[in-house]
C-alpha positions, 0 to 999 in steps of 0.5 A, a space after each residue: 788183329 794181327 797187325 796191332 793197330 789200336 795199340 797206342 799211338 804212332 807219334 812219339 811226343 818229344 821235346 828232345 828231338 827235331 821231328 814228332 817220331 813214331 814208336 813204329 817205323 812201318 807204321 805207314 806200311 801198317 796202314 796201307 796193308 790194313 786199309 789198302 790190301 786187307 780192308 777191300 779184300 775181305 769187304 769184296 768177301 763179305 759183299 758176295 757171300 750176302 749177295 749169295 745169302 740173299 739170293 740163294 732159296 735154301 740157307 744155313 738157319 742162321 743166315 740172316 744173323 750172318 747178313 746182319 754181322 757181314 753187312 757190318 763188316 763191310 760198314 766197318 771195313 769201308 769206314 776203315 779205308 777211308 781213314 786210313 787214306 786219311 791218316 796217310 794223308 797227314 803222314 807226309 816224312 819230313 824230307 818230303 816236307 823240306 823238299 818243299 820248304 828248302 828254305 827251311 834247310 837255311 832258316 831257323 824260324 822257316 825250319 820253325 814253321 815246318 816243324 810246328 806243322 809236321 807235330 800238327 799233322 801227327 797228332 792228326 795221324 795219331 787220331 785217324 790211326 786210332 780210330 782206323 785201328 777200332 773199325 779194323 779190329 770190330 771189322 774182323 770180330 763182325 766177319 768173324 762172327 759171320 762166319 760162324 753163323 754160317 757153320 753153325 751145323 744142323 746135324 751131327 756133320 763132324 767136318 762143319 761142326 770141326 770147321 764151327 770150332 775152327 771159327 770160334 776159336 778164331 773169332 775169341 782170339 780175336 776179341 782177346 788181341 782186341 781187349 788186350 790192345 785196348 786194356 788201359 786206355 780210355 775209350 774218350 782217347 779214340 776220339 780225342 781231336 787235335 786242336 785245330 791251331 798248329 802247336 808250337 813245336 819246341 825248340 831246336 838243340 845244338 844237335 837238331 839245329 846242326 843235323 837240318 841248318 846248312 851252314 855253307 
């Protein structure tokens, strides 16, 4: 998985700062690219290749395995999507919410509120990225593995038995990036919810209270 999406959480909890900042600043352009652009793209492929398996008389011996994995990778690829357009959803930048606070650019305990409900909202893009970047990754290890299913040769066929190769290196190297982006973290973090109270966020610093407070 190339874009990385299970790796740890987006937010960056931090007592020092004025906002909840992300470890990855495009994080929100990572979303929209799996789950806006590469999601239905290979959701689309999958849906016609088993509108074709099914349909067609004469299939490869393990065609029905390969429904079975495609068929996944639309479940999952779906899944995916729509917990992306969530996550983005919570994911509104702070200027945007101080363009529809402007009082909080005045008021401390204003600013206050907007802070505490901006650190709320990332713990919630935190636990909808986590969960998109799971369905994402088994997503691709499911087509994947689809595929290979389709190439798997029933003869000596150099070019298809090449090309079942090509799909298995690709679908081990897959499962790797996936390992190696879940190694260390417990599977009860992917599903850990935010408490459904705002937390508190934690007091401004001279610095913080200079950067947003107008004092004219």
């Amino acid at each position: 998985m190339t874009t990385g999406a299970a790796a740890p959480d987006p937010p960056a909890q931090s007592d020092t700062t004025v906002w909840e900042q992300p470890t990855r600043l495009g994080y929100a352009d990572m979303l929209r690219g799996y789950g806006g652009t590469i999601a239905p793209l290979l959701a689309g492929f999958s849906l016609a290749t088993i509108a074709a398996l099914v349909s067609a008389e004469n299939v490869p011996r393990w065609a029905n395995w390969s429904v079975l994995a495609l068929t996944l990778t639309v479940a999952l690829l779906i899944t995916t999507m729509q917990l992306a357009v969530i996550a983005l959803g919570h994911a509104t930048p702070p200027g945007d919410r101080l363009g529809w606070r402007p009082e909080a650019t005045r008021e401390e305990a204003q600013l206050q509120e907007v802070r505490a409900s901006q650190r709320h909202d990332y713990a919630w893009v935190a636990f909808y990225w986590r969960l998109a970047g799971v369905c994402y990754d088994l997503a691709l290890c499911a087509f994947l593995a689809g595929l290979l299913l389709l190439l798997i040769p029933e003869d000596d066929s150099v070019p298809r038995i090449a090309a079942c190769v090509v799909a298995g290196i690709a679908l081990l190297s897959e499962l790797a990036w996936m390992v190696s982006n879940w190694r260390g973290v417990p599977l009860r973090a992917y599903a850990a919810k935010p408490e459904p109270d705002a937390p508190d966020a934690p007091a401004l610093t001279d610095e913080g209270r200079r950067a947003v407070l107008r004092t004219d």
